[in-house]
C-alpha beads as a LAMMPS data file, in Angstrom:
LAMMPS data file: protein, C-alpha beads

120 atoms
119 bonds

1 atom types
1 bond types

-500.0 500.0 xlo xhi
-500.0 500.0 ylo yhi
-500.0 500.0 zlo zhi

Masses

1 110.0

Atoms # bond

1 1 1 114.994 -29.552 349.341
2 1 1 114.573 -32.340 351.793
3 1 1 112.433 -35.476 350.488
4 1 1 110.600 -37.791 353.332
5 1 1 109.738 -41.099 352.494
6 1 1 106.426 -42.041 353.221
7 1 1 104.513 -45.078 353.532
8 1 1 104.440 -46.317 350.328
9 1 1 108.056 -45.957 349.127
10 1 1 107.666 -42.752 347.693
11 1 1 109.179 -39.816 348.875
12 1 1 107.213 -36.821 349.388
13 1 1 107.867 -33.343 348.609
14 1 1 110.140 -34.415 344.990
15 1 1 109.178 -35.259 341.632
16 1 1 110.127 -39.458 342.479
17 1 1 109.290 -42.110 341.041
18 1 1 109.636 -45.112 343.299
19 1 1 113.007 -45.390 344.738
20 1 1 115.205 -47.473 342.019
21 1 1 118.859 -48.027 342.160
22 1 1 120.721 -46.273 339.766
23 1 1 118.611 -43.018 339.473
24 1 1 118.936 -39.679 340.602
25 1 1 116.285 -37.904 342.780
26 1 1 114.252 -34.788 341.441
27 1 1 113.262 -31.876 343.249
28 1 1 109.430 -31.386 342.662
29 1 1 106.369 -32.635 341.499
30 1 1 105.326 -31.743 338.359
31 1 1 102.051 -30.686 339.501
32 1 1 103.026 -28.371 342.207
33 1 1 101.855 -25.294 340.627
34 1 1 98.574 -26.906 339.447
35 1 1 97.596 -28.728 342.710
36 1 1 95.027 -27.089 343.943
37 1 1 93.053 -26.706 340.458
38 1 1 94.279 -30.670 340.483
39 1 1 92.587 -31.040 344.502
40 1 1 89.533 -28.432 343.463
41 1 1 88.466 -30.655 340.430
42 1 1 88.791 -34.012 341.800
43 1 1 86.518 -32.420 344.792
44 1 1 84.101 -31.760 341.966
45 1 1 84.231 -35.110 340.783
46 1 1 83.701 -36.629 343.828
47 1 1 80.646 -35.012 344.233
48 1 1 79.281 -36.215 340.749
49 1 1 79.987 -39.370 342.073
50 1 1 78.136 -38.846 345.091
51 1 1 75.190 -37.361 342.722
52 1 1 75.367 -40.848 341.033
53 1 1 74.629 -42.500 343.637
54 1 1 71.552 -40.032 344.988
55 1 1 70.871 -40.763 341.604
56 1 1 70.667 -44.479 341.694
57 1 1 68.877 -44.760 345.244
58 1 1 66.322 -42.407 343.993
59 1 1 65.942 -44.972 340.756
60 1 1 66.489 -42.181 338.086
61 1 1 66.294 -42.954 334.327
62 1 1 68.920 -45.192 333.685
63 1 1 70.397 -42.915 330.363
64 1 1 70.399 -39.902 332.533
65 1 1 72.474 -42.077 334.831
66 1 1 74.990 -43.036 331.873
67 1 1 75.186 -39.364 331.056
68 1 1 76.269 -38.758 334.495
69 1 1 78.722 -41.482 334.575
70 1 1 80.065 -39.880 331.099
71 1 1 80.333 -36.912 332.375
72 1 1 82.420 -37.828 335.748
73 1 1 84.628 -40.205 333.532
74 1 1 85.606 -37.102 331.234
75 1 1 86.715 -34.840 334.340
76 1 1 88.955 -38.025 335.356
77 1 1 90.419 -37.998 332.274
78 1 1 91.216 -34.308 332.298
79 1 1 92.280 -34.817 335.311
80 1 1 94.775 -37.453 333.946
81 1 1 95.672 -35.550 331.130
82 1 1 96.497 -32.298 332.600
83 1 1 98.918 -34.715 335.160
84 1 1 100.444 -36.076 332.129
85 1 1 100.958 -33.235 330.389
86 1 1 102.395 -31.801 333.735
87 1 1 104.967 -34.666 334.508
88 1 1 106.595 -34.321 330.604
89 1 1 107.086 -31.046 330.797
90 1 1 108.688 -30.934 334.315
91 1 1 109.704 -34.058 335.092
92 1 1 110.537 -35.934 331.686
93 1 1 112.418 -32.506 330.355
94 1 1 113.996 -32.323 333.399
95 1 1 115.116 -36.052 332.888
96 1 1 116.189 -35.269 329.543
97 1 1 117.933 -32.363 330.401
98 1 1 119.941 -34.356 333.368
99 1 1 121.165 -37.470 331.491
100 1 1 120.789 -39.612 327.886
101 1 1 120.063 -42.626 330.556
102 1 1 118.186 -40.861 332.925
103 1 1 115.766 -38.995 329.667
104 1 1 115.373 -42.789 328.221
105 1 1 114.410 -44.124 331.605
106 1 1 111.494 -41.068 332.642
107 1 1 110.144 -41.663 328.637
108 1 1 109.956 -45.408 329.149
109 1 1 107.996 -44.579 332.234
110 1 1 105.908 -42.277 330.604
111 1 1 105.202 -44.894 327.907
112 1 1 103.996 -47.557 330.491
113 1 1 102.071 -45.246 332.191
114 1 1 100.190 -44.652 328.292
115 1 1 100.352 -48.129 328.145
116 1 1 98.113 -48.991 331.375
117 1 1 95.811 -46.059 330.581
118 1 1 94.961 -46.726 327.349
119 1 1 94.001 -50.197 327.971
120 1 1 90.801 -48.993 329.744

Bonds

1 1 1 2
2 1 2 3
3 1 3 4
4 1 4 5
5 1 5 6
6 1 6 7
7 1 7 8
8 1 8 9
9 1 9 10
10 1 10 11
11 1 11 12
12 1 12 13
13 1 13 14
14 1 14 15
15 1 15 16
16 1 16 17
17 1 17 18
18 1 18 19
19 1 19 20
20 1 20 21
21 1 21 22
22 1 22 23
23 1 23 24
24 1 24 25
25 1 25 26
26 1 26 27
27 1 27 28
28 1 28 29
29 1 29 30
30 1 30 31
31 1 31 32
32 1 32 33
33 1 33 34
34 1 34 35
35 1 35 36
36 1 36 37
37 1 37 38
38 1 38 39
39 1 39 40
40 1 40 41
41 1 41 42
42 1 42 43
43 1 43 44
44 1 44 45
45 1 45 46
46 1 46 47
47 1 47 48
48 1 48 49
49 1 49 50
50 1 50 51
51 1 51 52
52 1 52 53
53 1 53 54
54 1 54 55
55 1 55 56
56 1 56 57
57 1 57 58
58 1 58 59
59 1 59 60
60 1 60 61
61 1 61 62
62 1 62 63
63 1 63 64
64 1 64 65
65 1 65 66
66 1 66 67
67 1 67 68
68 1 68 69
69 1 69 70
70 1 70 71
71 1 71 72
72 1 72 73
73 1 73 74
74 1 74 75
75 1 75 76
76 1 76 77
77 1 77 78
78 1 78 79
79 1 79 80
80 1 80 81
81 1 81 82
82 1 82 83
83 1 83 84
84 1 84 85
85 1 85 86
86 1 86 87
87 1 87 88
88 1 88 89
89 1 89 90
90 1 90 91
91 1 91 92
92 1 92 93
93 1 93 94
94 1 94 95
95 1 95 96
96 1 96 97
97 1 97 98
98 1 98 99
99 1 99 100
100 1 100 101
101 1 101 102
102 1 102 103
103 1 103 104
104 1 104 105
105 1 105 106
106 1 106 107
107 1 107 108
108 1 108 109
109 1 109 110
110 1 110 111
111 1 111 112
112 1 112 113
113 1 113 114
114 1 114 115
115 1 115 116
116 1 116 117
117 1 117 118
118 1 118 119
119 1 119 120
């Protein structure tokens, strides 16, 4: 498969991290299979967002506005969670599965990625 990097110093089209010396490049995203459910609910999300804000400008009830919010924050975090789940068991297995050193690496990823979510 060929990889492209983009602007960001990713490359597209492979299950990369950021480019880092010393590790080998995987073949696909983790998500691939899932991406449009993955596109399809963060479309629905966006629109609760925009429903927020009609919400706001029309000066609803401020705990039907916190339900809202609630509710948009728990798709994200399906969202996230179905990712996660996604990247260990394609990514992080196939890690594993590649090299001791490439396995700790992808898990000490994983963990900081944990890390920064659950400090919310």
């Amino acid at each position: 498969m060929t990889t492209v990097a983009s602007g960001n110093g990713h490359e597209s089209g492979a299950c990369n991290p950021p480019i880092r010396p010393g590790t080998a490049p995987r073949t696909a995203r983790g998500y691939a299979s899932g991406k449009d459910d993955y596109l399809a609910r963060l479309r629905k999300v966006e629109g609760q967002i925009r429903g927020l804000q009609k919400m706001i400008e029309a000066g609803a009830w401020c705990p039907d506005v916190i339900i809202q919010v609630a509710s948009a924050t728990r798709a994200l975090q399906e969202v996230a969670a179905g990712l996660l789940s996604d990247h260990l068991q394609h990514c992080v297995v196939d890690a594993v599965r590649s090299s001791e050193a490439e396995g700790s690496h992808a898990l000490d990823e994983v963990t900081g990625t944990i890390r920064q979510v659950i400090r919310l």
